[in-house]
Structure formats: C-alpha cells, structure tokens
N, CA, C and O of each residue as an XYZ file, in Angstrom:
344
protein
N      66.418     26.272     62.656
C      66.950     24.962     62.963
C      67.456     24.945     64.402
O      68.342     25.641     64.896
N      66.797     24.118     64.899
C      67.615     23.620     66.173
C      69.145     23.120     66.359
O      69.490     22.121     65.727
N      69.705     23.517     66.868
C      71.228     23.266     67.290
C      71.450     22.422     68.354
O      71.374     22.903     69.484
N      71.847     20.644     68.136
C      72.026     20.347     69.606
C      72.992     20.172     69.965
O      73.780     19.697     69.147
N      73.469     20.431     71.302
C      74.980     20.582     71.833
C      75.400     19.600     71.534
O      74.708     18.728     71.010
N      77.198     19.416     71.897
C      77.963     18.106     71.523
C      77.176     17.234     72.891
O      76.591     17.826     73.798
N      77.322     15.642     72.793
C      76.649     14.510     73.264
C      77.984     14.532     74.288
O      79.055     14.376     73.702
N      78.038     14.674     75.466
C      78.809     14.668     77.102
C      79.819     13.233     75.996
O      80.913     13.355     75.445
N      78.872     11.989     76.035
C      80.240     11.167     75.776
C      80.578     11.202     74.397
O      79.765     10.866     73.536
N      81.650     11.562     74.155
C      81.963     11.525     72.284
C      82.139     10.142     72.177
O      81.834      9.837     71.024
N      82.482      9.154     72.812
C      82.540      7.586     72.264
C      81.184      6.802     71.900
O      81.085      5.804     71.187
N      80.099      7.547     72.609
C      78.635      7.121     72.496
C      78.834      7.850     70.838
O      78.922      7.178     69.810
N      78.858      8.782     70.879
C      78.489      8.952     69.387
C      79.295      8.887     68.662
O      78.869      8.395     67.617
N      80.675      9.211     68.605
C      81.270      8.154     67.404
C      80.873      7.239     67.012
O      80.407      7.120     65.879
N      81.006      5.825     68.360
C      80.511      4.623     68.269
C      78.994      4.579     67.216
O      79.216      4.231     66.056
N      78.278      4.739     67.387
C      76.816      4.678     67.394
C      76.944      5.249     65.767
O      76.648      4.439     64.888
N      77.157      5.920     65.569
C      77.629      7.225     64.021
C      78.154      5.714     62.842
O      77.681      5.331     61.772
N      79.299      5.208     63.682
C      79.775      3.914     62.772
C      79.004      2.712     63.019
O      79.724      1.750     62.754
N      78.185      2.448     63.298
C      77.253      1.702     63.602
C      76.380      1.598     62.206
O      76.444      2.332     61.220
N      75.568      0.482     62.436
C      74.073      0.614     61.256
C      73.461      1.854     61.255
O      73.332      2.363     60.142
N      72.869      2.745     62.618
C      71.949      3.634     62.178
C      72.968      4.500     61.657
O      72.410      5.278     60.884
N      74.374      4.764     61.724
C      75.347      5.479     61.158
C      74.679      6.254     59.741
O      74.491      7.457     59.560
N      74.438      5.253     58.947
C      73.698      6.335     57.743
C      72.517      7.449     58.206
O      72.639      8.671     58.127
N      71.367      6.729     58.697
C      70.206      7.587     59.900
C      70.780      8.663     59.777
O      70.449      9.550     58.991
N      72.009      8.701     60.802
C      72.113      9.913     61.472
C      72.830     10.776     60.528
O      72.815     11.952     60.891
N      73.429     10.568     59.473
C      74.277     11.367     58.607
C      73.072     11.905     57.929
O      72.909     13.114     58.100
N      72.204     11.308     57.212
C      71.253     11.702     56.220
C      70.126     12.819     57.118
O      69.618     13.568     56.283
N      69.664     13.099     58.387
C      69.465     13.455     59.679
C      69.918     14.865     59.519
O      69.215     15.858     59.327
N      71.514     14.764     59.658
C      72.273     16.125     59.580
C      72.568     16.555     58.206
O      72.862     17.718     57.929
N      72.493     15.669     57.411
C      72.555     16.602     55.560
C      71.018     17.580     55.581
O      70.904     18.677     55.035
N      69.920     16.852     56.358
C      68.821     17.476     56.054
C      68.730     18.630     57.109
O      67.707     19.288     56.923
N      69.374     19.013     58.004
C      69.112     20.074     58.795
C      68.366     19.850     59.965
O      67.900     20.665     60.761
N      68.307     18.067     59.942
C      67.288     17.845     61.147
C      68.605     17.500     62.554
O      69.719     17.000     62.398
N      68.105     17.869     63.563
C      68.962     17.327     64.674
C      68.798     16.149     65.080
O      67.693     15.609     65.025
N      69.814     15.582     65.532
C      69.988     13.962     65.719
C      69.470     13.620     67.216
O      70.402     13.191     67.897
N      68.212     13.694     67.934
C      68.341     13.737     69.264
C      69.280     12.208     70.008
O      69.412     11.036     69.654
N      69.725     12.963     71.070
C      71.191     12.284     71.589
C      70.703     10.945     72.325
O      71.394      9.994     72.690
N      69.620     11.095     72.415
C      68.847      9.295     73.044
C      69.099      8.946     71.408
O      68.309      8.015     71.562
N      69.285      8.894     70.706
C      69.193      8.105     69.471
C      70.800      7.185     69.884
O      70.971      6.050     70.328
N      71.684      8.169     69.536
C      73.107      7.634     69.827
C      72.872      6.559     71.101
O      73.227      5.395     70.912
N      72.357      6.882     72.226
C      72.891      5.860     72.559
C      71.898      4.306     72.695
O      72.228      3.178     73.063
N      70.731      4.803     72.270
C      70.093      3.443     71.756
C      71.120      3.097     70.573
O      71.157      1.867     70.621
N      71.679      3.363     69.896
C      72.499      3.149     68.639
C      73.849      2.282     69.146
O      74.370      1.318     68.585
N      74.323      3.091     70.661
C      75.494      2.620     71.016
C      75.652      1.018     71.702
O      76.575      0.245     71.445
N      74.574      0.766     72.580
C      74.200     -0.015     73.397
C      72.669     -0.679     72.806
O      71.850     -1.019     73.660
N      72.334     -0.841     71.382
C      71.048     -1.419     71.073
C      70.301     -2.597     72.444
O      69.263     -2.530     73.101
N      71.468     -3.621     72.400
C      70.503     -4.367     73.360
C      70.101     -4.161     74.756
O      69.206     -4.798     75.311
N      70.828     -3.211     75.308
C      70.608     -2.437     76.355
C      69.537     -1.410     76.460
O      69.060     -1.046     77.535
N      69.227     -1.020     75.444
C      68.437      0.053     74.956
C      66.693     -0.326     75.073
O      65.751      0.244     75.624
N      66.879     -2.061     73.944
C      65.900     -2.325     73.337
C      64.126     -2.374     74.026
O      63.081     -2.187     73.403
N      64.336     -2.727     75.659
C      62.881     -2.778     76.465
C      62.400     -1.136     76.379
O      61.279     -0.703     76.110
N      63.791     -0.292     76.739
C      63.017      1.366     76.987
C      62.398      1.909     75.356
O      61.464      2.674     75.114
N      62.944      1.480     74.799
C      62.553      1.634     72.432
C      61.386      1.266     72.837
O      60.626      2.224     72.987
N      60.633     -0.449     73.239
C      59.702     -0.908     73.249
C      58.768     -0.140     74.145
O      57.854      0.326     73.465
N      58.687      0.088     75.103
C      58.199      0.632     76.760
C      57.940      2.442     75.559
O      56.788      2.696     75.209
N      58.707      3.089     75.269
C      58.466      4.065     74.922
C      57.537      3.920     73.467
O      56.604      4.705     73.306
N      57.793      3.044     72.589
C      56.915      2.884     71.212
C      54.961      2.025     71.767
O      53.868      1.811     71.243
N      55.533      1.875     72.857
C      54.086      1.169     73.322
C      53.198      2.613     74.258
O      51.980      2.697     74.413
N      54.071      3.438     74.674
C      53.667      4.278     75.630
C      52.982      5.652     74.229
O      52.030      6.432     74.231
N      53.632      5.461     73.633
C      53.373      6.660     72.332
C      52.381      6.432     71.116
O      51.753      7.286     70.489
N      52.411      4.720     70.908
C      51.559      4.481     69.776
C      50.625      3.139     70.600
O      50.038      2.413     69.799
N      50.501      2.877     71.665
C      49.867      1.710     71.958
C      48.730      2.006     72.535
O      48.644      3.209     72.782
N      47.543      1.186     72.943
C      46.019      1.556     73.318
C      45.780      2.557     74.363
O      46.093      2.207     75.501
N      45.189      3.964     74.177
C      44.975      4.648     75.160
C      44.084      5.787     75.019
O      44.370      6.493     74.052
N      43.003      6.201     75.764
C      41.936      7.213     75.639
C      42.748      8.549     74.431
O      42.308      9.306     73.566
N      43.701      8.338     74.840
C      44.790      9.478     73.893
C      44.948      8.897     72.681
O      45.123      7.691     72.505
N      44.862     10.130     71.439
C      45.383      9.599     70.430
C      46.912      9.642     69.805
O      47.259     10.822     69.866
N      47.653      9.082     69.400
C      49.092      9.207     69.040
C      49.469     11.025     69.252
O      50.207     11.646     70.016
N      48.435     11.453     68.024
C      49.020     12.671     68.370
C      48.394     13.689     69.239
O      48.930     14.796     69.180
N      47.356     13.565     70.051
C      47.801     13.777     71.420
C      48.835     13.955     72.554
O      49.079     14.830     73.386
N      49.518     12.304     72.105
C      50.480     12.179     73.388
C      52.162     12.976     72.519
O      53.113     13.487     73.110
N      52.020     12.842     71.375
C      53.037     13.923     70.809
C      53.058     15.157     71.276
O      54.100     15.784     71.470
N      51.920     15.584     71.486
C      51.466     17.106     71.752
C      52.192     17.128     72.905
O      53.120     17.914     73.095
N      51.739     16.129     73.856
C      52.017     16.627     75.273
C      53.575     16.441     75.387
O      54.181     17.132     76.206
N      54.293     15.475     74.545
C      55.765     15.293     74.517
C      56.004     16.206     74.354
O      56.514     16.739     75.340
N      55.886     16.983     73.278
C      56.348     18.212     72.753
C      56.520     19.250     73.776
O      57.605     19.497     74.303
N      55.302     19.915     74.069
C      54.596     20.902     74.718
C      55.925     20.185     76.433
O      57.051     20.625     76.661
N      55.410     19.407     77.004
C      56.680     18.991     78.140
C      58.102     19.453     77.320
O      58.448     20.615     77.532
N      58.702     18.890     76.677
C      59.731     19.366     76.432
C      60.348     20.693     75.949
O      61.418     21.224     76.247
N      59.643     20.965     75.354
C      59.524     22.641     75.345
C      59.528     23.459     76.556
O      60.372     24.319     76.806
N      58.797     23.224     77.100
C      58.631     24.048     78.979
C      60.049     23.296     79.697
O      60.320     23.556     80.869
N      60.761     22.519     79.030
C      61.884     22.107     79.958
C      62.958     22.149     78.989
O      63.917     21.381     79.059
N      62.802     23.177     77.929
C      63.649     23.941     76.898
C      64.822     22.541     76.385
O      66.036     22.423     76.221
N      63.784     21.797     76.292
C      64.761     20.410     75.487
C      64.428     20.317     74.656
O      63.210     20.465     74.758
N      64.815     20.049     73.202
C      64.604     19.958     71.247
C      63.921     18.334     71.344
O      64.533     17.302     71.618
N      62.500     18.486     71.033
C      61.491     17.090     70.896
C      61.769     16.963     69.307
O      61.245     16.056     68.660
C-alpha cells in the first residue's frame, strides 16, 4: 500500500473530508486505497476546480490516436519516474 503524506494545507482536507465527497474519501481509506491530494482540493474549491476535472476527463477519455488506457499508461509510467502515487 501506498502511504500518502499529510496534504501541506490541513483546512483543504478537513474541509473537503466534510464535504459531499467526504464519504469517497472515507470509504477510499477503509479500503487501503490512498486518497490522491488533487482530490481534496477539487473537493475543497469544486467550482474552482470544475474546467481542470473537465480539461483533464477530456484529455484522458476524449478523441485521440491513444487509447484511454494508453494515456493511463503513460500517466502512470510519468508519475512513477517522478516518484508520485498515480
């Protein structure tokens, strides 16, 4: 299991924790999965959030010589070489 450090702002994730996705992220950590910390603060700031959610769900699942999981691969595989939990 991956371990991810505490989130720099604890008010982003409090906040965000008591929020709607609040269950998400509890059920998340009962299962042993890590909560990645862009979640919190799309969680904290939703409408602030909402174009980069879109911009990123269009960039990952939207029309391109690549297939979905392709561009997972390469998420992955990038984040890994820059020792960050995808």
């Amino acid at each position: 299991m991956v371990k991810m450090n505490p989130i720099f702002l604890n008010e982003v994730e409090s906040t965000a924790k008591a929020g709607p996705a609040g269950e998400r992220f509890t059920a998340m950590e009962a299962e042993g999965i890590p909560v990645p910390q862009i979640l919190y603060l799309f969680a904290f700031k939703p409408r602030m959030t909402e174009h980069l959610s879109r911009f990123t769900q269009e960039l990952m699942r939207g029309p391109s010589p690549l297939s979905p999981g392709q561009r997972e691969l390469i998420a992955a595989f990038t984040s890994r070489r820059n020792q960050c939990p995808f």
